[in-house]
Phi, psi and omega in degrees: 000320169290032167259344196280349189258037211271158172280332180290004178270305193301325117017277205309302203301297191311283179333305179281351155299313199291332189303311203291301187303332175268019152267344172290319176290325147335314194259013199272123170328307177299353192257325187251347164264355177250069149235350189099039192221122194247342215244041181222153163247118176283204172251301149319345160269096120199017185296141179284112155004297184284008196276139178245349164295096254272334199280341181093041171254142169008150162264136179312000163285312176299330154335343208280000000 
């Protein structure tokens, strides 16, 4: 029973969690666009054009 707990397993295991996450976080839209690839859609794209706030929120004139 102490072989299923070896440290070299336990290793192993971490490594192919770490392994995963960072093919997800690589392949993640937010990764490529603050790497410089403009041609994904964000949560920052989608911001309204007329907005005078840098967050896109409205202007107080337009509120009415």
């Amino acid at each position: 029973m102490d072989r299923a707990y070896s440290r070299a397993r336990i290793l192993l295991a971490l490594g192919v969690i770490l392994i995963f996450i960072m093919m997800d976080h690589l392949s993640s839209p937010t990764f490529a666009f603050n790497s410089g690839n403009g041609n994904v859609s964000t949560a920052l794209m989608q911001r309204q054009n007329s907005s005078c706030a840098p967050c896109g929120a409205p202007c107080p004139s337009a509120r009415d």
